[in-house]
C-alpha positions as CSV (number, residue, x, y, z in Angstrom):
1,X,0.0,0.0,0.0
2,X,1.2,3.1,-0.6
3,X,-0.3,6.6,0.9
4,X,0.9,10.3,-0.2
5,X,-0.1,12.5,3.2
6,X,-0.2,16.1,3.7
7,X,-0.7,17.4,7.9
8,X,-0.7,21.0,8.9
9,X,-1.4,22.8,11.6
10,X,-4.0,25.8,12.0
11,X,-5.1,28.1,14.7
12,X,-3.1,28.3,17.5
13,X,-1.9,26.0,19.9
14,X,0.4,25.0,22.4
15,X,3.5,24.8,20.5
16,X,2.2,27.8,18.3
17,X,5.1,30.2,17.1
18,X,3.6,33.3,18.3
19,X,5.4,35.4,15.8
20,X,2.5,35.8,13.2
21,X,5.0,33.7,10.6
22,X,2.4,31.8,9.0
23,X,5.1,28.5,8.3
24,X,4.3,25.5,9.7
25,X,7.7,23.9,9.4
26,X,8.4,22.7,12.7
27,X,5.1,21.0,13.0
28,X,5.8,18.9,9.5
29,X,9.1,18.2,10.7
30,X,7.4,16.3,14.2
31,X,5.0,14.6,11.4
32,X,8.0,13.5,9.3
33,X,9.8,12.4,12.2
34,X,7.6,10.1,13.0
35,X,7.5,8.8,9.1
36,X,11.4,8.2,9.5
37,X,11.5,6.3,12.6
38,X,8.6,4.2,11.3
39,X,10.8,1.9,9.4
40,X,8.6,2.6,6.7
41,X,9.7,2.8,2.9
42,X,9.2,6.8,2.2
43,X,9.9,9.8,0.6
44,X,9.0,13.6,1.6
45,X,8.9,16.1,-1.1
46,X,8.1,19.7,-0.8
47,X,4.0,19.2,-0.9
48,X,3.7,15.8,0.3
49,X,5.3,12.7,2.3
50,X,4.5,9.4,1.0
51,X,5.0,6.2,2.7
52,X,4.9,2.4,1.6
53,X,3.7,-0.7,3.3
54,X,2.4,-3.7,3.9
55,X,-0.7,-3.2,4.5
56,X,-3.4,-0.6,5.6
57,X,-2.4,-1.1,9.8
58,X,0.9,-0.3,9.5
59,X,0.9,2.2,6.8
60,X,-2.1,4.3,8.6
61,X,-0.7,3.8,11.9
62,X,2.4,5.9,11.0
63,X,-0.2,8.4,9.4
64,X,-2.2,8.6,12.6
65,X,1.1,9.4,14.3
66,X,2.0,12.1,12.2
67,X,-1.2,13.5,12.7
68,X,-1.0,13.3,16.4
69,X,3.2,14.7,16.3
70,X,1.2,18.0,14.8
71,X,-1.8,18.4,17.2
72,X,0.0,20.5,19.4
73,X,1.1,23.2,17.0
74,X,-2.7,24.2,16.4
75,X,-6.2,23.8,17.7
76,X,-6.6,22.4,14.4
77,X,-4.8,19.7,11.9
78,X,-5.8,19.7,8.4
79,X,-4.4,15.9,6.5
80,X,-5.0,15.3,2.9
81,X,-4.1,11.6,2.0
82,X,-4.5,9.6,-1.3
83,X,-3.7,5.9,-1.3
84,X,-2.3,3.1,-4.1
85,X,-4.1,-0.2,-2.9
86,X,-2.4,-3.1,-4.8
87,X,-2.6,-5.9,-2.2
88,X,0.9,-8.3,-3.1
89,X,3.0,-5.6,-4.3
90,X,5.8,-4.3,-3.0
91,X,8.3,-0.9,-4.1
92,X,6.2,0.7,-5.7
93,X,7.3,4.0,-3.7
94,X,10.2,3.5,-6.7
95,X,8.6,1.1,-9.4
96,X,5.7,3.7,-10.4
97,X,8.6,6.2,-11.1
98,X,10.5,4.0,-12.7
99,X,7.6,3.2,-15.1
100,X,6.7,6.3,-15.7
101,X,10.3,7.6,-16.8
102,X,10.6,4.1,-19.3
103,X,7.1,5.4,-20.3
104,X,8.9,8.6,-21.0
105,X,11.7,7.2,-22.9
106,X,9.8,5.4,-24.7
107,X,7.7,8.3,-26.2
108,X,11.1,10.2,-26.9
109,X,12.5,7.7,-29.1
110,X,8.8,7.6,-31.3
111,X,9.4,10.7,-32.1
């Protein structure tokens, strides 16, 4: 399974910065702690984290996590997630990539 997630912060809360910056960079970086020391396959980018596993208990566990490392830097968490079900494979973090850039390839040298 594999699960692109989003979690940010809104309002204020106990960890709130205070200083009207409207970043919410230390709050993603307690979600994507959590992703790391998950021993999850994953891969943060600058909109999204996306995380690979075996199955829909592990993988939303480490979501739930994240979501719960951001709940004290607002009164509010906002989480958009979109999931790849393919029950029996595995590496597709890499393998849809890896596709899509043959894919690529192979529509450069039909021209």
């Amino acid at each position: 399974m594999l699960v692109a997630f989003s979690v940010a912060p809104s309002g204020t809360g106990e960890k709130s910065s205070g200083d009207g910056d409207a970043s919410v960079h230390a709050a993603v970086a307690a979600a994507v702690k959590v992703v790391r020391e998950s021993g999850l396959t994953h891969r943060t980018t600058s909109m999204f984290t996306e995380v690979e596993g075996p199955d829909w208990d592990a993988v939303m566990d480490v979501v739930k996590r994240a979501v719960e490392a951001v709940q004290p830097y607002g009164s509010r968490v906002s989480l958009v997630l979109k999931a790849d079900i393919r029950p029996g494979r595995d590496g597709e973090i890499d393998g849809k990539i890896e596709r899509l850039e043959q894919a690529i390839g192979n529509t450069d040298d039909a021209e």
